[in-house]
C-alpha positions as CSV (number, residue, x, y, z in Angstrom):
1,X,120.1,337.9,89.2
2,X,117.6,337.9,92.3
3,X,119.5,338.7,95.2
4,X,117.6,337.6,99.2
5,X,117.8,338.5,102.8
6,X,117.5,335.6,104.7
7,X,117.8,333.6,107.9
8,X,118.6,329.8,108.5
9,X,117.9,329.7,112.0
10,X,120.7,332.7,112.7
11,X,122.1,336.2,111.7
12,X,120.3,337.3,108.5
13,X,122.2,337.8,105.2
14,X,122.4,337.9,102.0
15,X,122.2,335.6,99.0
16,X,121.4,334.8,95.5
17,X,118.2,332.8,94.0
18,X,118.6,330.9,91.4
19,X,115.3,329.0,90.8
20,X,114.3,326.5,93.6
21,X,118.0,327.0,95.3
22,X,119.9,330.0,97.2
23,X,123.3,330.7,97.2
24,X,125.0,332.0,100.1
25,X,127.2,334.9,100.1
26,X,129.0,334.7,103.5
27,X,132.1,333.8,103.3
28,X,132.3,335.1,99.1
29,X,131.7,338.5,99.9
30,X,132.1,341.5,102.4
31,X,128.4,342.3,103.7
32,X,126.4,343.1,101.2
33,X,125.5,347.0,101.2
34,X,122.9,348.9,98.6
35,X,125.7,350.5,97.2
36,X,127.4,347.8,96.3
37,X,124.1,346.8,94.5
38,X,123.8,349.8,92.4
39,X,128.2,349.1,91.4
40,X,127.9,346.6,88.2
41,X,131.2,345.7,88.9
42,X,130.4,344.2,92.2
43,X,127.7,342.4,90.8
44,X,129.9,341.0,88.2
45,X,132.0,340.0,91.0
46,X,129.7,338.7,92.9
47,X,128.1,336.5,90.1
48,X,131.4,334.7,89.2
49,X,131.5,333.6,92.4
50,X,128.5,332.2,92.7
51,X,129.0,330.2,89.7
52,X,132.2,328.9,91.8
53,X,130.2,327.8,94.6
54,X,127.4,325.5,93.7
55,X,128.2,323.0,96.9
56,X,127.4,326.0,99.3
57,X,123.6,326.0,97.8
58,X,120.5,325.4,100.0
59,X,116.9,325.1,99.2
60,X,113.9,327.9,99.2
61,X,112.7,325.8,101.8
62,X,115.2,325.8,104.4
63,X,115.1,329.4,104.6
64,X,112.7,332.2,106.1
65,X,113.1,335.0,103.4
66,X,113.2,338.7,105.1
67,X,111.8,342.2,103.4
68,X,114.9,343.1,101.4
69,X,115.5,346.5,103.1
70,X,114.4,345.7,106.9
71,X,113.8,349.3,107.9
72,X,114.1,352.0,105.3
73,X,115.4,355.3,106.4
74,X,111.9,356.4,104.1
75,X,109.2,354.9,102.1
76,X,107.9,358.2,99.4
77,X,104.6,356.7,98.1
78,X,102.9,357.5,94.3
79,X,99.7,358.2,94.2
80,X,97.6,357.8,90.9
81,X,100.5,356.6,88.5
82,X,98.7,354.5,86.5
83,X,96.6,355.3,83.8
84,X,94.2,352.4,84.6
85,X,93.9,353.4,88.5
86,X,93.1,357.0,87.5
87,X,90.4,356.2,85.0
88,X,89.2,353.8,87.6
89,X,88.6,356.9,90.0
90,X,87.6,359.1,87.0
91,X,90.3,361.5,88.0
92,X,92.7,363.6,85.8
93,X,96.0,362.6,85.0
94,X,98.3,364.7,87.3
95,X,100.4,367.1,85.9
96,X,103.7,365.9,88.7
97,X,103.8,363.3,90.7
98,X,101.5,363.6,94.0
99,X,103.5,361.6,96.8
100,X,103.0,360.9,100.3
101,X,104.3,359.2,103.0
102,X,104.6,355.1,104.5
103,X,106.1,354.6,108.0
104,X,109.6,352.3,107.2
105,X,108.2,350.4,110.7
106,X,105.4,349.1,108.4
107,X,107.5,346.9,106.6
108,X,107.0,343.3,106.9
109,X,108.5,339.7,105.3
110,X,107.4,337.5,102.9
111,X,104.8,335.2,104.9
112,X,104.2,337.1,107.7
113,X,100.7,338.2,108.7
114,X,99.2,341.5,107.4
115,X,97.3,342.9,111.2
116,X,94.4,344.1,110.6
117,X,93.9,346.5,113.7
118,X,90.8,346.2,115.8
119,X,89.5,350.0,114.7
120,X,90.0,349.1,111.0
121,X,87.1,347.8,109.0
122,X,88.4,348.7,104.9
123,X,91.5,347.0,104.9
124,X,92.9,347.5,101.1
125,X,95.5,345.6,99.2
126,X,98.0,347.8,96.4
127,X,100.5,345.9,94.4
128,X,103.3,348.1,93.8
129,X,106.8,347.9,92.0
130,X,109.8,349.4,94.7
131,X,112.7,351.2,93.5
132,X,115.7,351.2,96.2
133,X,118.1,353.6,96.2
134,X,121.6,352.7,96.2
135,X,123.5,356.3,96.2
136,X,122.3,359.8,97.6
137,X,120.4,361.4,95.4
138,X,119.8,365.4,95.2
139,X,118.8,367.2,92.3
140,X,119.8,363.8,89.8
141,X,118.7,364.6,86.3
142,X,116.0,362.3,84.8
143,X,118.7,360.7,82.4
144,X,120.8,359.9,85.1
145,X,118.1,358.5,87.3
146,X,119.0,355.3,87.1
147,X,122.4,354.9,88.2
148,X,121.1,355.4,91.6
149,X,118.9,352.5,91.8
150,X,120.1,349.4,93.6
151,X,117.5,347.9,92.5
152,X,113.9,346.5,92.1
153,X,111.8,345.0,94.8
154,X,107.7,344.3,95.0
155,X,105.2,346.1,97.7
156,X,102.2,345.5,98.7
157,X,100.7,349.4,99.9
158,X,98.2,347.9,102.6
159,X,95.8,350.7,103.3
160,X,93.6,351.2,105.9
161,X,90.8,353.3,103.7
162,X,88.4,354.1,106.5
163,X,91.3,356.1,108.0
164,X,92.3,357.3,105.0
165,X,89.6,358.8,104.4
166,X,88.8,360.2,107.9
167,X,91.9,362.1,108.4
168,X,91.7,363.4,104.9
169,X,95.6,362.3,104.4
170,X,97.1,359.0,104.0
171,X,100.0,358.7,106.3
172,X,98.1,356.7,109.0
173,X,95.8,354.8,107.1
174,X,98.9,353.6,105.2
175,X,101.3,353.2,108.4
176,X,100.5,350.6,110.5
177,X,102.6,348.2,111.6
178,X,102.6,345.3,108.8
179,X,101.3,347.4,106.0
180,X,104.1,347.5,103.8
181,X,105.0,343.5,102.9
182,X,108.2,343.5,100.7
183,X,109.8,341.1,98.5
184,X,110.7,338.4,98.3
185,X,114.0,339.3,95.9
186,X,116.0,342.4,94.8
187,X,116.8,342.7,91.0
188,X,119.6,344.8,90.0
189,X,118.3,347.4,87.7
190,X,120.7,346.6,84.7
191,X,118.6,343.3,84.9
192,X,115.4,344.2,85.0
193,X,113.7,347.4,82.9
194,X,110.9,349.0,85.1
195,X,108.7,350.4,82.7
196,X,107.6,347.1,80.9
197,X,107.2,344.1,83.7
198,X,103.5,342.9,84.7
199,X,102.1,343.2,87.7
200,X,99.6,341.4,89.4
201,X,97.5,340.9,93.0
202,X,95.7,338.0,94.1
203,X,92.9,337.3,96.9
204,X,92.8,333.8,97.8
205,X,93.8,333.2,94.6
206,X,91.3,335.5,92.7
207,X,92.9,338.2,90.6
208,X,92.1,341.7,91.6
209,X,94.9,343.5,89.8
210,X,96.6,342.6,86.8
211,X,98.5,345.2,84.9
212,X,102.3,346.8,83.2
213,X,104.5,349.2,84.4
214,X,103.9,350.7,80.9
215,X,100.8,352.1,82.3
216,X,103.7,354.4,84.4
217,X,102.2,358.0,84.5
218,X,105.6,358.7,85.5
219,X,108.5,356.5,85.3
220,X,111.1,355.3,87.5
221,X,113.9,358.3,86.2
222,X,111.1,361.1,85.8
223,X,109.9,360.1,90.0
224,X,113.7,360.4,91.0
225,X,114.4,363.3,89.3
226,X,111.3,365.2,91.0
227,X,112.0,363.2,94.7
228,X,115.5,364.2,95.0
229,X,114.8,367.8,93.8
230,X,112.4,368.0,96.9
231,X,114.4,365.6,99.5
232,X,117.6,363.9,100.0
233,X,117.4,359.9,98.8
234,X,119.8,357.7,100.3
235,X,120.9,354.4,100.3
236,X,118.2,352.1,101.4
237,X,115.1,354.9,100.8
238,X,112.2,353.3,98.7
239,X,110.2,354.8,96.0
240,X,106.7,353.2,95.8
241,X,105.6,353.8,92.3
242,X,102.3,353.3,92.9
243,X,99.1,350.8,92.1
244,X,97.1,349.8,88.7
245,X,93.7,349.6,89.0
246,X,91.2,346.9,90.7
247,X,91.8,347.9,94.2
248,X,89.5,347.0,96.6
249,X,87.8,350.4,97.8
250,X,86.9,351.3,94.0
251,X,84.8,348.0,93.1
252,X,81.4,347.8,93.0
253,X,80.8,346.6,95.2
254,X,84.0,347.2,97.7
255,X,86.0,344.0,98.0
256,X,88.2,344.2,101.3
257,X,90.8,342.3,103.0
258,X,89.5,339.9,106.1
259,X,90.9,337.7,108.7
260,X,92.1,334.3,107.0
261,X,92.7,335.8,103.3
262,X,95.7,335.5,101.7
263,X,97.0,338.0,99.2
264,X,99.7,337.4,97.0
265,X,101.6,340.3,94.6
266,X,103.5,339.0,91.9
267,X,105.7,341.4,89.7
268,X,107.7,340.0,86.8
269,X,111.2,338.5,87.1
270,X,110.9,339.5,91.2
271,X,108.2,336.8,92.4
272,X,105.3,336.5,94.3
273,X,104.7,337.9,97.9
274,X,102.5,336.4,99.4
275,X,100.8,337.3,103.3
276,X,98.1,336.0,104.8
277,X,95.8,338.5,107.0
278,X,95.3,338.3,110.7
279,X,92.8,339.9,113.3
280,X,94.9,342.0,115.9
């Protein structure tokens, strides 16, 4: 079960994709809220009927697909929650997860153009897995994590590593408007297990990162249990668990983003995401 925010030429909303087709649910269903999405028996409901409304389908391609949560209240970044990526940057494994902060303005569709702004010059891409919340979270215990997930979307973590690096912080090197492409589908978390999905990122159709989510340094349940215990998740906040190795910054030598490429992130049972990159 994939659920989409789309647009066919009006009001964006929600439906289902089911392989080269998407199923409406306007006129099935109330507005679809996160929630909902994290309520098994509303998805239950919602994928009976479905299966009653084949004649209301549409094609993938007479649709513009939209970043599954628009403009998240907060986007709490991973840093170094692979194994692969720390080896890669010969540092320790951390002890608890070390976190930071992406701007919820960053977040872009599926197909829209990465900007890469005029003082940038090491433009970087991340794949990531997202986890959306779908109930307020404080203090959850790791074993009831994940009834609090709506469900499972993909990132890409653009970074700006000059500025990264000059401010000693990540918050505007990883802020710009753009820098946080998401999508193009939302899996339920009772179908889809976030610790064993491959991930994968592509440069003009070069692969630069290709890894599991069994790599997780920290998974999904441990992340939530030590976010919430710090801040207050609510519906629609993302978790962005963080990047394999094979970014761009750490190979030898640097391989950065330019005007013209395209760069695709493709996790497991979600899809591809794929942006091209534009000059400001």
């Amino acid at each position: 079960m994939q659920f989409v925010r789309y647009t066919a030429g009006s009001t964006p909303q929600w439906g289902l994709h089911e392989k080269d087709r998407i199923i409406p649910l306007a006129g099935m269903r109330e507005d679809v809220t996160y929630r909902q999405l994290a309520d098994k028996g509303f998805l239950t409901v919602v994928e009976d009927a479905a299966e009653a409304a084949p004649a209301s389908t549409m094609s993938v391609e007479e649709v513009r697909l939209l970043a599954p949560v628009p403009r998240p209240g907060k986007i709490v970044c991973v840093g170094l929650n692979y194994h692969d990526h720390a080896e890669e940057q010969d540092e320790e494994v951390p002890e608890r997860p070390l976190l930071f902060g992406k701007s919820g303005t960053a977040v872009t569709n599926p197909g829209d153009p990465i900007v890469l702004p005029a003082e940038i010059d090491e433009l970087d891409y991340e794949v990531e897995l997202g986890v959306v919340l779908g109930r307020t979270a404080k203090n959850v215990d790791a074993a009831d994590a994940r009834d609090y997930v709506a469900g499972y979307t993909a990132i890409n973590d653009v970074s700006a590593r000059d500025a990264q690096f000059a401010d000693g912080q990540y918050f505007r090197g990883k802020s710009y408007d753009t820098f946080a492409p998401m999508g193009p589908t939302l899996v339920p978390d009772h179908r889809l297990n976030p610790h064993d999905v491959d991930v994968a990122c592509r440069v003009n159709g070069e692969t630069k990162q290709e890894s599991n989510t069994n790599q997780f340094i920290f998974g999904v349940d441990r992340l939530i249990e030590y976010i919430s215990g710090i801040t207050t998740l609510r519906p629609g906040d993302v978790i962005s668990t963080g990047t394999p190795g094979g970014v761009g910054i750490f190979r030898d030598p640097p391989e950065l983003l330019a005007h013209g490429d395209k760069v695709d992130v493709e996790i497991e049972n979600i899809g591809t995401l794929t942006n091209p990159v534009v000059e400001e």
